[in-house]
C-alpha positions in Angstrom: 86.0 89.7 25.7 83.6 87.6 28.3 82.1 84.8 28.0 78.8 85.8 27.5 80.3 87.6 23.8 82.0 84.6 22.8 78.6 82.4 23.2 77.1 85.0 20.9 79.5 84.6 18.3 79.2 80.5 18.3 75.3 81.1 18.5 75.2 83.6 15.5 78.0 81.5 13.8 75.4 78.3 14.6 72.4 80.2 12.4 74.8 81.0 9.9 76.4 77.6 8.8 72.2 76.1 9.3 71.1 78.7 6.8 73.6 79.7 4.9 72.4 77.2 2.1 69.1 77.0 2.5 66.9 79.3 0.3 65.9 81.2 3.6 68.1 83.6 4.1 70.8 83.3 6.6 71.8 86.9 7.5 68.3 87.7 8.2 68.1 84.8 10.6 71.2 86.2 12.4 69.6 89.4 12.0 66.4 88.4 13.7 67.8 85.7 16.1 70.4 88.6 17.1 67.6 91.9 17.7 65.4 90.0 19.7 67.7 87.9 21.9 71.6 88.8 22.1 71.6 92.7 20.6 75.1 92.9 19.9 74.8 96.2 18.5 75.0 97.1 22.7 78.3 95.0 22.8 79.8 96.3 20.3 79.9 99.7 17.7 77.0 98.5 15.3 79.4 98.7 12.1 81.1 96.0 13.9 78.2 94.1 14.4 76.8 94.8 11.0 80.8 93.6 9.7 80.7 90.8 11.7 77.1 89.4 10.0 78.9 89.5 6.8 82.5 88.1 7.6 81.3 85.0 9.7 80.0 83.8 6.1 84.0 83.0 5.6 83.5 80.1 7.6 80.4 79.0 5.4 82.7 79.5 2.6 85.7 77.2 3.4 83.3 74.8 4.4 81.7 74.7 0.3 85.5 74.8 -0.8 85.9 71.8 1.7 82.9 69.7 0.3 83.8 70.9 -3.4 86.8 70.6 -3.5 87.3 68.5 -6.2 84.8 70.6 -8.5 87.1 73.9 -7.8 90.3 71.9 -9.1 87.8 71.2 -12.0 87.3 74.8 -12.4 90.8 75.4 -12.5 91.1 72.4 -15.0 93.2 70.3 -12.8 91.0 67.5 -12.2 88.2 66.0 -14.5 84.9 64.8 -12.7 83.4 61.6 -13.2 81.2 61.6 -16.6 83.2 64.0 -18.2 84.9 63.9 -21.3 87.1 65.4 -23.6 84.4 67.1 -25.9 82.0 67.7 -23.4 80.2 70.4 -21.6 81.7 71.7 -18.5 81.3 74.8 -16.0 84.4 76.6 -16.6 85.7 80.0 -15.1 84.3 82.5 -17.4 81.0 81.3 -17.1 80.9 81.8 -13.1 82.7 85.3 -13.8 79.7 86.1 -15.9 77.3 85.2 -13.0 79.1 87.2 -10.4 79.4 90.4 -12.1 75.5 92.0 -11.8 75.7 91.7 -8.1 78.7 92.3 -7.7 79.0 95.7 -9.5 75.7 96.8 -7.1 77.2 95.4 -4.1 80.2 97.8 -4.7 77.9 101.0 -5.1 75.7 99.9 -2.9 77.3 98.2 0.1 77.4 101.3 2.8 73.8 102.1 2.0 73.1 98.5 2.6 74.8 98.0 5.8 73.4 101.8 6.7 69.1 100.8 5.7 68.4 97.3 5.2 70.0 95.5 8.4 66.7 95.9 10.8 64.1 93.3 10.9 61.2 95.3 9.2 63.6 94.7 6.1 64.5 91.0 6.7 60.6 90.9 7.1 60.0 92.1 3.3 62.5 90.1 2.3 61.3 86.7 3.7 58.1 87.8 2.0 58.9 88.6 -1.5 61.4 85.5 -1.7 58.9 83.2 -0.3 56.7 84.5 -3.4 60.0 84.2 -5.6 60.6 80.8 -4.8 56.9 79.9 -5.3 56.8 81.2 -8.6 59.8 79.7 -9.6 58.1 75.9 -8.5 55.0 76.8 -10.4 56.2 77.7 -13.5 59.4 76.4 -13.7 59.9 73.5 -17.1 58.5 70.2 -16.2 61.3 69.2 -17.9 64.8 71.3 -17.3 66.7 71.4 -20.4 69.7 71.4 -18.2 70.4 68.9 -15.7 74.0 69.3 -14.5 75.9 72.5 -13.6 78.2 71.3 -16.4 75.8 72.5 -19.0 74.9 75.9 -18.2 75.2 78.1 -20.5 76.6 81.3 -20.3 73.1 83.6 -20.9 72.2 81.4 -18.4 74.8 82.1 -15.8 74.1 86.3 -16.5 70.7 85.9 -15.8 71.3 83.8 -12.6 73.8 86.6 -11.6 71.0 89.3 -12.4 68.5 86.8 -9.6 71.7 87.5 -7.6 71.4 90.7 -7.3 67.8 90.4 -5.3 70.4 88.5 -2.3 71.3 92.1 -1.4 68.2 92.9 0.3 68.6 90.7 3.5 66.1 88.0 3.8 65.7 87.7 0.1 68.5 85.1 0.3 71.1 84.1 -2.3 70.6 80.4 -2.6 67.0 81.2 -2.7 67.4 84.0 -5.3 69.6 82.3 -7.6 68.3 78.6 -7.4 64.8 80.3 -8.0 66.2 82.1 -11.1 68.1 78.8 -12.5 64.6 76.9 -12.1 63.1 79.5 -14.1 65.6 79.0 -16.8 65.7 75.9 -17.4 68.0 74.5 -14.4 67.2 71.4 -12.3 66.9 72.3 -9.1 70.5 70.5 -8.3 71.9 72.4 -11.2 70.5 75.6 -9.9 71.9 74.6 -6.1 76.1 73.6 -7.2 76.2 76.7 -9.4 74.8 79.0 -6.4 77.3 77.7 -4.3 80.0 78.0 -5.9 79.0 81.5 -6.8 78.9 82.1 -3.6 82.5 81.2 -3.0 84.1 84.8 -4.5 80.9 86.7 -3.9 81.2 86.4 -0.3 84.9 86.7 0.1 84.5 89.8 -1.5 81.8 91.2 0.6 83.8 90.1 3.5 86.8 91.6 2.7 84.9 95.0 2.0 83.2 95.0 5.1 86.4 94.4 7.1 87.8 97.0 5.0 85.1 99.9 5.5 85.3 99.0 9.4 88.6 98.0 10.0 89.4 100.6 12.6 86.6 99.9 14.7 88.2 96.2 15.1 90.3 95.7 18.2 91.7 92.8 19.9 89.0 92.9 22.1 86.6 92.0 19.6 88.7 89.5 17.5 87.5 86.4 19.4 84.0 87.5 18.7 84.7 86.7 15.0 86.8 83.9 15.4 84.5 82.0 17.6 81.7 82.7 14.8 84.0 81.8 11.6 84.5 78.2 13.8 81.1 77.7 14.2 79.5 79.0 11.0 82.4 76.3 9.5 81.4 73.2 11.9 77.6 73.7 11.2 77.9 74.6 7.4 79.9 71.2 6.9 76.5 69.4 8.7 74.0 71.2 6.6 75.4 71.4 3.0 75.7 67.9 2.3 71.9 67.7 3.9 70.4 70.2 1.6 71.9 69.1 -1.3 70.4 65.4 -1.0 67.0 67.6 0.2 66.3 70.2 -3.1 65.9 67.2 -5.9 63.1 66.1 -3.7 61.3 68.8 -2.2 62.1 72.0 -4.6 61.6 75.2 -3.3 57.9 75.3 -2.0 58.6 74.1 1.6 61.1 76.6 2.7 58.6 79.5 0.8 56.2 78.1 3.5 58.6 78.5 6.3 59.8 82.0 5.2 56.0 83.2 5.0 55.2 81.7 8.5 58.4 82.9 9.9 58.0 86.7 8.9 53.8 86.2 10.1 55.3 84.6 13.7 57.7 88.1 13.8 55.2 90.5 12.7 52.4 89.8 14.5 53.8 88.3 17.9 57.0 90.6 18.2 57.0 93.6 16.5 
């Protein structure tokens, strides 16, 4: 392992923990940022790549686990949050088992034809597009007035058809914060609502992709190649911890519309100046 493979694992690992949040779609930045400037299919055997663009999301993970902590241990029920009380609502278990099951029953049958067809940028490129005009619809139309405020009082229809929005996340570039906040908007959700269940959705969705990925391609991972994914779990860790907190404060404010923008000029700038 050189040098020049472990400053493509921070780099990658960088444009993970940025996006990872954001409603733009963080594997098809590394996807992008890695085709036109580091290629690391060339490094390495592409399922390795390709395994690598799915585990270095671990590090995004601990980071949410990190920052939310103390609504996990709620989770769990051994902690109460401030606000709530005995006979109140509040997010429990069931209710996020409900919203991880759609997408994670077609990421099962699915994931080798995934990692096989839609990791190219002409894909991330249809993506961008069609969650940019998700996300757009989503501000348009969505309540003026969203019937539920706080992750706390989701419902559970609510939390199936959030998972079924999940399920668009598949298709890199679509983007699961951007998929599922969109689809909580629609229902009713705040867009802060929409945002804490998403992530901590994406807590069990992700470990399990991970661990399937490492799974289908765990012969092709030597000791060679484990500082690669080290390098990129630190990093996608260290910058997650900077940008959650950021976004957070952000969606109330701006909703969705501005990062449609920047997905629509993004997948113009690729098109048209280098494909």
């Amino acid at each position: 392992m050189n040098l020049w493979e472990l400053f493509v694992g921070f780099i990658l690992g960088l444009v993970e923990g940025l996006t990872e949040f954001a409603p733009v779609s963080s594997t098809g930045h590394m996807i992008i940022v890695d085709d036109f400037l580091f290629h690391s299919k060339e490094m390495f055997p592409p399922n390795v790549a390709n395994t690598f663009k799915v585990v270095v999301q671990l590090g995004s993970i601990l980071a949410v686990v990190v920052l939310m902590w103390d609504r996990f241990m709620n989770l769990l029920g051994l902690k109460k949050l401030p606000g709530q009380t005995p006979s109140g609502p509040r997010l429990n278990l069931l209710q996020v088992f409900v919203g991880l099951v759609p997408a994670g029953i077609l990421g099962v049958l699915f994931n080798k034809k995934i990692d096989e067809y839609l990791f190219s940028t002409e894909t991330v490129i249809v993506g961008l597009v069609l969650g940019a005009v998700l996300m757009l619809a989503a501000d348009w139309f969505r309540p003026r007035r969203p019937k539920t405020e706080t992750a706390d009082q989701i419902t559970y229809v609510q939390a199936f058809f959030v998972g079924l929005f999940q399920c668009l996340a598949l298709w890199p570039g679509f983007s699961r914060s951007g998929s599922t906040i969109s689809g909580g908007v629609l229902l009713g959700m705040s867009h802060r609502a929409a945002a804490d269940f998403t992530f901590i959705m994406a807590v069990p969705i992700m470990a399990g992709a991970s661990f399937l990925s490492l799974l289908k391609s765990w012969d092709s991972i030597t000791a060679a190649t484990i500082p690669f994914f080290v390098v990129g779990f630190i990093s996608a860790f260290i910058f997650a911890l900077l940008s959650i907190r950021f976004f957070l404060k952000l969606i109330n404010r701006i909703k969705l519309a501005p990062f449609a923008i920047y997905r629509l000029v993004l997948a113009a700038v690729i098109y048209f100046v280098f494909l």
